[in-house]
GUDOFI-931978 format. One line per 5 residues: for each residue x negated, y, z of C-alpha. Coordinates in steps of 0.5 Angstrom, whole numbers. Layout:
N
X/Y/Z  ... .
//
This chain:
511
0/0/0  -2/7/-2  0/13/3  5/17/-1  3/23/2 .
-5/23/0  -6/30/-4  -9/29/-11  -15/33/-13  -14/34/-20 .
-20/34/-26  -23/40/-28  -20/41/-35  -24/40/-42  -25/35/-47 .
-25/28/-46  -32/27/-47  -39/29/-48  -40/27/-55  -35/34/-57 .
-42/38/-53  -47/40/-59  -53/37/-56  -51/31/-51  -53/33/-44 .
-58/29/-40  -58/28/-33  -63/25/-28  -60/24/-21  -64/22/-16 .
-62/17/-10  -59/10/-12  -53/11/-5  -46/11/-5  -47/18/-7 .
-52/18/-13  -48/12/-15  -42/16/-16  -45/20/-19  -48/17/-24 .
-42/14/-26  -38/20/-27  -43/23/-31  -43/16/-35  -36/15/-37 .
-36/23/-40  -42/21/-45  -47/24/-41  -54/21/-42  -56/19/-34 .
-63/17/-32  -63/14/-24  -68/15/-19  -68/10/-14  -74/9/-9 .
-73/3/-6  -72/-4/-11  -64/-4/-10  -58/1/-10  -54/2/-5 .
-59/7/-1  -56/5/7  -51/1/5  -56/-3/1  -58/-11/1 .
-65/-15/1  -66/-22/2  -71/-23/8  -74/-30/9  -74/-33/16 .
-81/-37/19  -79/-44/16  -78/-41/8  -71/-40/8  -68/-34/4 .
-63/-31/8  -58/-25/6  -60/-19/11  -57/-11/11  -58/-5/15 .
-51/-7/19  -43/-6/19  -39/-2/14  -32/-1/14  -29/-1/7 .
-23/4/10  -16/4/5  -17/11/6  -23/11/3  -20/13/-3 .
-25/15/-7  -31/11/-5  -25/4/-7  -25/8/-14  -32/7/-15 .
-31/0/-13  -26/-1/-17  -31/-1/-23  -34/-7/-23  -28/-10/-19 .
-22/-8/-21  -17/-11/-16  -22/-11/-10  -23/-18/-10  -30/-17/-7 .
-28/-14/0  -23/-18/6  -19/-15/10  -20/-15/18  -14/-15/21 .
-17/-13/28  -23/-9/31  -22/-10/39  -26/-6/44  -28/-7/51 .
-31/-3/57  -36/-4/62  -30/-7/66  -28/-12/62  -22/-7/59 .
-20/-8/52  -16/-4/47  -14/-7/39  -12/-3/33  -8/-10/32 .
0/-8/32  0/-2/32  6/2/27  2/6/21  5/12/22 .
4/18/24  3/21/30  7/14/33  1/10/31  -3/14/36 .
2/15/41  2/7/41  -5/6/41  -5/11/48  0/8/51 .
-1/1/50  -9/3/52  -12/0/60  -15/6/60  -10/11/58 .
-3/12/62  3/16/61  1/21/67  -5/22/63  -2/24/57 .
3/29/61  -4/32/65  -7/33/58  -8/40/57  -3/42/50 .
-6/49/49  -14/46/49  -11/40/45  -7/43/40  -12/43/34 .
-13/37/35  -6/35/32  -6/39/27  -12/39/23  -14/43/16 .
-20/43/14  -24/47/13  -20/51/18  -21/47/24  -29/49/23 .
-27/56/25  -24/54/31  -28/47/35  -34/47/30  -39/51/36 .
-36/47/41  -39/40/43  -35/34/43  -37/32/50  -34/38/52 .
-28/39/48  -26/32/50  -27/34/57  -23/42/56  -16/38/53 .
-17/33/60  -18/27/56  -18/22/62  -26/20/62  -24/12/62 .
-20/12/56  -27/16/52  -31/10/51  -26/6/48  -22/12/43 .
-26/18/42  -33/16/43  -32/10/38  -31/15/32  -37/20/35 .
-41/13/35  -40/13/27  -44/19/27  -50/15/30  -49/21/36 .
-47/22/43  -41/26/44  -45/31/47  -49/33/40  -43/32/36 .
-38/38/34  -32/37/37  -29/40/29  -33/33/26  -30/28/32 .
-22/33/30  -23/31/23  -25/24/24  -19/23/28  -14/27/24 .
-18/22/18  -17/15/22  -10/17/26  -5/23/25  -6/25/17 .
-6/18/15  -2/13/14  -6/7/12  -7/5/19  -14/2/22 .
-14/-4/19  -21/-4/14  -24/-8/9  -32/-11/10  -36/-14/3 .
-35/-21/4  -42/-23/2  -48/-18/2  -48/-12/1  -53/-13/-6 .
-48/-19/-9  -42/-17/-7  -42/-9/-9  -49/-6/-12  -51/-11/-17 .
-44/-11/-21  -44/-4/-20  -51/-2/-23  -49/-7/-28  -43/-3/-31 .
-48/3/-31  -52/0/-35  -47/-3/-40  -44/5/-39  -51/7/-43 .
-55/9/-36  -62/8/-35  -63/5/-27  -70/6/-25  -72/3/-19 .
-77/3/-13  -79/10/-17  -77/18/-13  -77/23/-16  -83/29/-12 .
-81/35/-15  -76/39/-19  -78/45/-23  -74/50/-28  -76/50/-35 .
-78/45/-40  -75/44/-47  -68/43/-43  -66/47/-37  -70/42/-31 .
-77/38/-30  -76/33/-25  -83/30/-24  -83/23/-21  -87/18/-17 .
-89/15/-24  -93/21/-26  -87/22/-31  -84/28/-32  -76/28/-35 .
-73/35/-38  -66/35/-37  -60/39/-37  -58/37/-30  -60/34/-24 .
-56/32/-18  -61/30/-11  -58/24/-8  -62/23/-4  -62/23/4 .
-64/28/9  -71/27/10  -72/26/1  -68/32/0  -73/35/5 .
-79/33/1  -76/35/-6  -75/42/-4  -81/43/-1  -85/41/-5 .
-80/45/-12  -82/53/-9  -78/55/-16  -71/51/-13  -66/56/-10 .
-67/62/-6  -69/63/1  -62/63/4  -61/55/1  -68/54/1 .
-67/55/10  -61/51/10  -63/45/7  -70/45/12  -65/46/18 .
-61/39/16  -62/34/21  -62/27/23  -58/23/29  -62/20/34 .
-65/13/31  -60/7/32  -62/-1/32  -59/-7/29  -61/-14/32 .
-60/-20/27  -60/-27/30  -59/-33/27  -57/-38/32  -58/-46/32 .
-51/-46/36  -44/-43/33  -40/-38/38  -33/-40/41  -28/-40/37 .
-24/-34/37  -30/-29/37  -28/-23/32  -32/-22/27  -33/-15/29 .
-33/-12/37  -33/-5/39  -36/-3/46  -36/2/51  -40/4/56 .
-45/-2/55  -51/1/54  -55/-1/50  -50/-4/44  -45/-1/41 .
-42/-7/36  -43/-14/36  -41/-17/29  -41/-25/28  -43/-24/22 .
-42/-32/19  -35/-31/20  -34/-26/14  -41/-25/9  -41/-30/5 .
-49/-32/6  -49/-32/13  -43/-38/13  -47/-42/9  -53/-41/14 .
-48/-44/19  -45/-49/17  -52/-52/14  -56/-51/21  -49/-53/25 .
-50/-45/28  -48/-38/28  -50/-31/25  -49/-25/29  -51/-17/30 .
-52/-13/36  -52/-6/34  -54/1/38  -52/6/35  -55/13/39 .
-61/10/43  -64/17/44  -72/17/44  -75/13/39  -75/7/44 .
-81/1/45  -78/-4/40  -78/-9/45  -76/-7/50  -70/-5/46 .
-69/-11/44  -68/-15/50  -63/-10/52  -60/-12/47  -60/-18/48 .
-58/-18/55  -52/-15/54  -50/-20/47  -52/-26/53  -46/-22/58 .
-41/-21/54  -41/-28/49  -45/-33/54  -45/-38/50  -50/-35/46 .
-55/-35/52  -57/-42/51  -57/-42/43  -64/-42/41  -67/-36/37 .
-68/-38/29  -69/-33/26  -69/-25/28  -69/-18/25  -71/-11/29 .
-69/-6/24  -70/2/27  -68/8/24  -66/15/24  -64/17/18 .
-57/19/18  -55/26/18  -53/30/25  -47/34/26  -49/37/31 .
-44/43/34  -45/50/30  -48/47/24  -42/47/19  -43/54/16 .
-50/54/14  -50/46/12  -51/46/4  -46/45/-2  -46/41/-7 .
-47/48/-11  -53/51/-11  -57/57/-13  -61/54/-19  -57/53/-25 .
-55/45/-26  -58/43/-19  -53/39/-15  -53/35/-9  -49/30/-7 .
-49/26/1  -46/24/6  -50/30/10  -48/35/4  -42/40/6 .
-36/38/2  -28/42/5  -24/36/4  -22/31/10  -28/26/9 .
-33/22/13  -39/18/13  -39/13/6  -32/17/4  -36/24/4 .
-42/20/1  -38/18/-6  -33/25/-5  -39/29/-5  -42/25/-12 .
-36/25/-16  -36/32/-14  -43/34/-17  -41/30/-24  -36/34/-24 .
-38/41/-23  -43/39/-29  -38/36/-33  -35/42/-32  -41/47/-35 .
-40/43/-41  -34/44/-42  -31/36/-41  -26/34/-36  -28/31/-30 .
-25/26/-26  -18/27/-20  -20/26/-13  -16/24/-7  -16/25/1 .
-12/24/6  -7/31/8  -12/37/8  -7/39/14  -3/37/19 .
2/32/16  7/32/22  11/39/22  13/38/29  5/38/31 .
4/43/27  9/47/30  8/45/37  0/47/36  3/53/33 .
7/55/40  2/53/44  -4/57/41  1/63/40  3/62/48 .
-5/62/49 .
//
């Protein structure tokens, strides 16, 4: 079911392809993610000639698929952790959709239970779709969140949270944490780790470094302004097979050019076209536009290392982006199974370090066969914001501590295989940071960018942001050149529910 109240974006007008322009453009886009794939793809099916740039030797950037080898030889699946393929992720699905029209290679979870560091439990299971019902059901049903919680809710504080529009809903919370603002609205503290804290995690941040504008919109996105519900889909086998090579191949048969374990060094002005992108190789490619893709870090690089892109004002913004605190994902291939009835995916709260505990053999494809071969089990424990770069093995046994206290059965399993991947390279969305983060628009003619840290005024988050941004920079191209680009979808940029809207209205009057 599709929400019958999404909004559409139409397509920028013009003609239906590239081939009407007198000289076909030629683009490089620089990041094979979920951005630069979106990218690439939108550009390619208007005739555009597209050169892709990927540093590592597979797509997907965070979202990407490798194969490891455990000591015995055996070739194993492996990834940076759980994604969850929301029905609201409209954009990204279409982008999907490429290479697997009906959806095929994505399952259904039913359920994403948490637990607290007392054993109380909430589930997404159940719950109605509709808006607001759906969060109300949620808070009532909660162990955490009584109805005497609800009366002492401070209406004033809360009232943007229930009527959210984008970008809107920046000017009034973006300056403030969401720590605080959970705290100004009387959000009883119990409740946190098991509703809000949940989506602050999603950032890779604790509550206190994340805006309290990020955390309205996740919850206008995942709750009030949707009505697809909680209920995701996983890729049912590794990220590489089930989604990135089927897709690199559609582009390949589009005419693009992929060109992996490559990056792009610099960006310069001129040439015979209107751009020079100098590559890793040495090489240096002219094109009549370039899209950068890449992450926080290699956008940083670019930049830096380009004095000719931009003016000042854009040159700061982009070296003030910043990254969340690093996170860690444990995989384990165990010689014993877990109990039965274990759901794939386990949310956490208050049980630092972990975050997530993800059986991983009882949806990827890869790890089911593993399992059933060696008569064990598959898992992830994932740590979301561990503040300072931690000592990996400490980490780890902490990690490991807390999967033995909440799935015991696993503490007498013997440890075949284990992979400790650290990283910090998500974007940071940290109080104030809004206004002065960069578009997809930027100063030089023919440069775009495209990311899940990129600024985009729509009501989209995490992957959907990442595709929505790369869609979009394909666009404003198309655009320049006169060809038609490609309609968007989101949820509902504000409040959908009139009465919310005018209780919020009411209450900020009153104030």
């Amino acid at each position: 079911m599709i929400d019958g109240r999404r909004v559409t974006h139409p397509a920028p007008d013009g003609a239906p392809h590239a081939k009407a322009s007198p000289r076909k453009p030629h683009v490089v886009v620089v990041g094979g993610g979920v951005a630069g794939l979106a990218a690439a793809t939108g550009l390619a099916e208007r005739g555009v000639s597209v050169e892709l740039l990927e540093r590592q030797e597979y797509l997907g950037g965070r979202v990407g698929g490798w194969t490891d080898e455990l000591a015995d030889g055996t070739p194993v699946a492996n990834n940076r952790g759980f994604h969850a393929f929301f029905r609201q992720y409209y954009n990204l699905r279409a982008l999907l959709r490429r290479a697997d029209p009906d959806l095929e290679r994505l399952r259904a979870v039913e359920d994403y239970p948490l637990i607290d560091g007392h054993g109380r439990r909430d589930t997404f299971r159940g719950l109605p779709k509709t808006p607001p019902w759906n969060a109300l059901a949620f808070a009532l049903r909660s162990p955490t969140f009584r109805v005497r919680d609800l009366v002492r809710l401070n209406a004033v504080a809360a009232a943007p949270l229930v009527a959210v529009s984008v970008p809107e809903i920046y000017d009034q919370l973006d300056e403030l944490d969401a720590e605080t603002f959970l705290t100004d609205i009387n959000f009883p503290a119990a409740a946190r780790h098991l509703a809000f804290e949940v989506f602050a995690r999603s950032f890779f941040a604790r509550p206190e470094r994340l805006s309290a504008a990020e955390l309205a919109t996740m919850f206008h996105i995942y709750f009030l302004g949707s009505s697809e519900g909680l209920v995701f889909d996983v890729a049912e086998s590794n990220f590489d097979t089930a989604l990135w090579e089927p897709l690199g191949q559609y582009l390949i048969s589009q005419g693009v050019r992929l060109r992996t374990e490559v990056s792009a060094e610099s960006v310069s002005v001129g040439g015979t076209r209107t751009l020079q992108v100098h590559d890793s190789t040495g090489r240096t490619v002219d094109a009549d536009g370039v899209v950068l893709a890449a992450d926080t870090a290699g956008l940083q690089r670019i930049v830096a290392a380009s004095p000719g892109l931009g003016d000042d004002g854009w040159r700061r913004q982009v070296s003030q982006l910043r990254t969340a605190p690093p996170f860690a994902v444990q995989r384990l291939w165990l010689d014993q199974p877990v109990d039965t009835g274990r759901p794939a995916f386990l949310g956490t709260g208050g049980l630092a370090p972990i975050d997530n505990i993800s059986v991983v053999s009882n949806y990827e494809v890869q790890s089911a066969e593993w399992a059933r071969v060696h008569h064990g089990s598959v898992l992830e424990v994932h740590s979301y914001s561990v503040g300072e770069p931690p000592e990996a093995d400490e980490l780890r046994q902490r990690m490991l501590g807390r999967l033995y206290q909440l799935y015991p059965e696993t503490a007498t399993a013997r440890i075949v295989g284990e992979t400790l991947l650290i990283r910090d390279d998500c974007p940071l969305f940290s109080p104030g940071a809004f206004a002065d983060r960069p578009t997809v628009d930027t100063p030089t003619g023919g440069l775009m960018l495209a990311g899940d840290g990129i600024r985009i005024d729509l009501p989209v988050a995490l992957m959907e942001r990442a595709a929505t941004t790369g869609w979009s920079a394909a666009n404003r191209l198309l655009s320049g050149w006169g060809v038609e680009g490609h309609t968007l979808h989101t949820v509902p940029v504000g409040g959908r529910s009139p009465v919310l809207r005018w209780l919020a209205g009411r209450e900020g009057r009153a104030s």
